[in-house]
N, C-alpha and C positions, 0 to 999 in steps of 0.2 A: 181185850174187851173194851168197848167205847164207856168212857164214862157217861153218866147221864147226870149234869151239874144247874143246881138251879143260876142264878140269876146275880151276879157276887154283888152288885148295886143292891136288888133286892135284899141279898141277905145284911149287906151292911144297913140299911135302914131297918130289918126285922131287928138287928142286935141292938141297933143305939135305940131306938121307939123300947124294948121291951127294957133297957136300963134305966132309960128316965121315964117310961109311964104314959109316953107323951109325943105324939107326931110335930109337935111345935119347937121340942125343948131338940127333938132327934134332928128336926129339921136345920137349925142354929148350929149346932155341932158338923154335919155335914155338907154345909153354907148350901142347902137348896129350898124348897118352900116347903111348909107345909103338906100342900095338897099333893107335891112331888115325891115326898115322901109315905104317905097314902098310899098315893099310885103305886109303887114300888113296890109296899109291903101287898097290897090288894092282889098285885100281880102276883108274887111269889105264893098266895093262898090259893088263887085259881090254877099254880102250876104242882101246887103239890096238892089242888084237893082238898083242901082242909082250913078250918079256920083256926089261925095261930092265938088273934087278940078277940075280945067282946068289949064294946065299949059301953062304959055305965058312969054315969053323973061326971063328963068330960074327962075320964080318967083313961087309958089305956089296962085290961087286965088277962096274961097269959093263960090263954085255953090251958087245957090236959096237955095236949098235945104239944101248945107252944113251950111251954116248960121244955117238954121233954128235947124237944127239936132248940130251943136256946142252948141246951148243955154243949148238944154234936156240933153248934156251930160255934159256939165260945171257944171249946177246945180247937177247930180247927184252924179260925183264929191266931188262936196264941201259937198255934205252931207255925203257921204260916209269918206270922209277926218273926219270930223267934229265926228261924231260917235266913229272913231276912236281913236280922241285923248280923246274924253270922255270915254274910253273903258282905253286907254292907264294910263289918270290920277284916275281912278277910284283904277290902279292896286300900284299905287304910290300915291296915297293919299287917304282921305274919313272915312271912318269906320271899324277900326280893332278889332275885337271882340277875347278877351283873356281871357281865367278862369286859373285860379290859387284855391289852397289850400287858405283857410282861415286865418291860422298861415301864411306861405308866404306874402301874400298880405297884413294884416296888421303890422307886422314888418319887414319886405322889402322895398314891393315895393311901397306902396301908396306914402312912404313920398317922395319917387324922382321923381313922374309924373309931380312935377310941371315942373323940368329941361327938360323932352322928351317934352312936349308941347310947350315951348320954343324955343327947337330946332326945333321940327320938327312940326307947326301948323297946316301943313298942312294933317296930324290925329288924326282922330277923335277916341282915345281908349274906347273903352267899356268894363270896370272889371269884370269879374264876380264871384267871390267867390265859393269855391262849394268842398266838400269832396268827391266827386264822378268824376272819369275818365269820360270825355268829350267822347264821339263817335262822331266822327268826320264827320262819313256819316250822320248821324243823326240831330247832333245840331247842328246850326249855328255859328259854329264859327271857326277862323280860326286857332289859337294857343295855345298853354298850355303850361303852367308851371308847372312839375312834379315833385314829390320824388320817388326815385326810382333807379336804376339798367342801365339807359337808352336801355335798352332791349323790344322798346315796337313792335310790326309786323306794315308793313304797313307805320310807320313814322319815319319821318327825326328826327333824335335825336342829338341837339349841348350840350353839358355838361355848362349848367350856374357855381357851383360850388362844389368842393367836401367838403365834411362835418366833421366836428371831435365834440367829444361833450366834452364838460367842463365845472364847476364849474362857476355860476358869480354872485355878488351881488354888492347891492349898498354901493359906498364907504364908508357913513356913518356908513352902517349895520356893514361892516369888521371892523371898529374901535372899533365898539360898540360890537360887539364880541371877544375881545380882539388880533385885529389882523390877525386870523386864519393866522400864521405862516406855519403852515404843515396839514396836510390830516386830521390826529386825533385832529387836533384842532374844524372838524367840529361833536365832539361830544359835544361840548357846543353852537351848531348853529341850526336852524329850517331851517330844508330840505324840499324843495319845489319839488314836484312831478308830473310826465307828465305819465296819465293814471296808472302807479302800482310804486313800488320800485323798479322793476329789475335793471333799470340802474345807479343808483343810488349805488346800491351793486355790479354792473359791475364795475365802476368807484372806488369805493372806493378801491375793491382788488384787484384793476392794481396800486394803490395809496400807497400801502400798509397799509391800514387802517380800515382794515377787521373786525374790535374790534368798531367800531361806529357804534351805531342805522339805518341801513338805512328804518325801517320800521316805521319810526314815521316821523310825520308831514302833511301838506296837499295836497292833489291828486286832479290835475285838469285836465281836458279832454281834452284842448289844449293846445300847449307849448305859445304859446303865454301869454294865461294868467298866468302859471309858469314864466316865464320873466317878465311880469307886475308886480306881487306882489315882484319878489325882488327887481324893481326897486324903488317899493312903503316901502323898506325897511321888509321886513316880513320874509325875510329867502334866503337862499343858494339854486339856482335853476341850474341844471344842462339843458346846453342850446347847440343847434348849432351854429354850425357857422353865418349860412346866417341870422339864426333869431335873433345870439345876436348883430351881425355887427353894425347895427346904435347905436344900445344906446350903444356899447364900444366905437364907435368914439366920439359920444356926449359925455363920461364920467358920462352918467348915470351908467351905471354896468363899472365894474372892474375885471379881472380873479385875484381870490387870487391865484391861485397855476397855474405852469405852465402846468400841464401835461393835455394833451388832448386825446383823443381815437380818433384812427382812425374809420369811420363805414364804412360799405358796399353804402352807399347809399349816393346819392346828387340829386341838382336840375339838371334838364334838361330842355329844350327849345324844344318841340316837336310839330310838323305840317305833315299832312299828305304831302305825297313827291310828290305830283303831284303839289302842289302849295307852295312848301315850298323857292323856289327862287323867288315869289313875292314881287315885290319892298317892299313894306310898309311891310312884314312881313321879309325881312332882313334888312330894316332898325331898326325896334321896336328889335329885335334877338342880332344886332351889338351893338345896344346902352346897351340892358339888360349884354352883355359879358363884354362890357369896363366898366361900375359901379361895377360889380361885381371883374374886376381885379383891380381897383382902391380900392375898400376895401380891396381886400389882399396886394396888397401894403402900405395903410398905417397903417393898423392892424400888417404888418411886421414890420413898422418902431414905432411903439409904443407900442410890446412885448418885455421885457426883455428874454434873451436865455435862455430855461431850465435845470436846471443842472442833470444831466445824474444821473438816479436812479441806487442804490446798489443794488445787487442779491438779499439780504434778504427784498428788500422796493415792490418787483414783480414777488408774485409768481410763479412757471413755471408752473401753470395751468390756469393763466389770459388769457382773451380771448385776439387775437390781433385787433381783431374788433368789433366791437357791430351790433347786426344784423339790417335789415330793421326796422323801427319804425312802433308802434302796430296801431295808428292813420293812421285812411287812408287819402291819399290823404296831406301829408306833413304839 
């Protein structure tokens, strides 16, 4: 059944004219003129019929009728207001559903959820772990945390951080392997592997140290647990940035050598664009950029400067970057 709706202009001048009394006072509240508001109310009388106000000695005063007809519109009003701001708070607060990579999510980001819930309690996050790109039309949810290119169609793409890979183990380990002073000292260390050797021998012969085993030791499917076993002391794991980040501030890992690889790829913060300037999804967005700059800040202030390699320590066939990682989904 078609509704039959008067005039919502109209009615918001009937509502504010029969509160203040007054087409002048209704008119200031509405920022239009007097006589516009008039017009307004005049029209919505000749659309229902009926006269709502009579005016006597410049005052406005509700008919029968207008009483009756101010109640149904007060009320629908306040519901419609009401709706509103439930529509309003649902967009800035309630339940934010995020997936992330696996690696990501446990050595990132879980361990700082306590601080965003803190801040901000009023959302409610939902994690969701997952090696697979999110379809946004599809599943339910509203944001992701990528590896990647930031190249993806369709969505908004903020750069969380850029990546380099290097060398980390636990400080104990580095004593107990006599220090590893230089590159080639990691041929008396157990190298810890993410999915194959390639990077491993990438790194080494931008290191100059192309004469070490990089095909020995243990291979594991996620970098994360490559960073867990050398914080567990077991060997020299070549790690990101984002995933070695906490345990270098905790001082669980340590960089023995200073040299890093730049790669092609880093995190991004990706939301389809039609809803990517949603309160709660730039608030959770802004917070994820400032922790993430806050690690490079004090990651800068508790690196020593690296000393500039000699022509014969880098070969001129060393890649200058290391490509996308073989692990989907970061």
């Amino acid at each position: 059944m078609r509704r039959r709706l008067p005039s919502l202009n109209g009615l918001k001048a009937f509502e504010s004219a029969a509160r203040h009394e007054s087409f002048t006072r209704a008119a200031a509240e509405l920022f239009v003129t007097p006589g516009a508001v008039s017009q307004q109310v005049k029209g919505l009388e000749d659309e229902l019929g009926l006269k709502l106000f009579t005016r006597a000695r410049q005052r406005l005063h509700l008919t029968e009728a207008g009483r009756g007809y101010l109640e149904v519109v007060r009320d629908a009003m306040d519901r419609l207001a009401e709706g509103t701001e439930r529509l309003r708070a649902r967009a800035t607060a309630g339940v934010l559903n995020v997936t992330t990579s696996p690696n990501f999510a446990a050595k990132w980001l879980v361990h700082r959820l306590g601080r965003f819930a803190v801040r901000h309690p009023e959302i409610d996050l939902r994690v969701s772990a997952s090696l697979q790109h999110v379809d946004f039309a599809r599943d339910d949810f509203d944001m992701a945390i990528r590896l990647g290119d930031g190249r993806w169609s369709g969505l908004d793409a903020v750069e969380l951080c850029a990546e380099k890979l290097f060398p980390v183990a636990a400080p104990g380990y580095v004593g107990a392997a006599g220090g590893l002073a230089a590159p080639a000292d990691l041929a008396h260390a157990r190298l810890l592997h993410t999915n194959d050797t390639r990077d491993w021998q990438t790194w080494l012969a931008a290191a100059g140290a192309a004469q070490v085993d990089a095909t020995k030791g243990p291979v594991f499917n996620q970098a994360s647990m490559a960073i867990d076993a050398a914080i567990d002391g077991q060997g020299v794991a070549l790690a990101r940035s984002a995933l070695a980040a906490w345990d270098l501030l905790a001082g669980r890992l340590v960089k023995p050598f200073p040299l890093a690889l730049k790669v092609d790829y880093g995190y991004w913060i990706v939301a389809p664009r039609a809803t990517a300037a949603k309160p709660k999804i730039a608030t959770f967005r802004a917070w994820l950029v400032a922790e993430a700059a806050e690690d490079a800040r004090r990651l800068r202030g508790a690196s020593k400067p690296a000393p500039a390699p000699t022509p014969s320590a880098v070969p001129a066939s060393t890649p200058s970057a290391v490509p996308a990682p073989r692990e989907r989904g970061g």
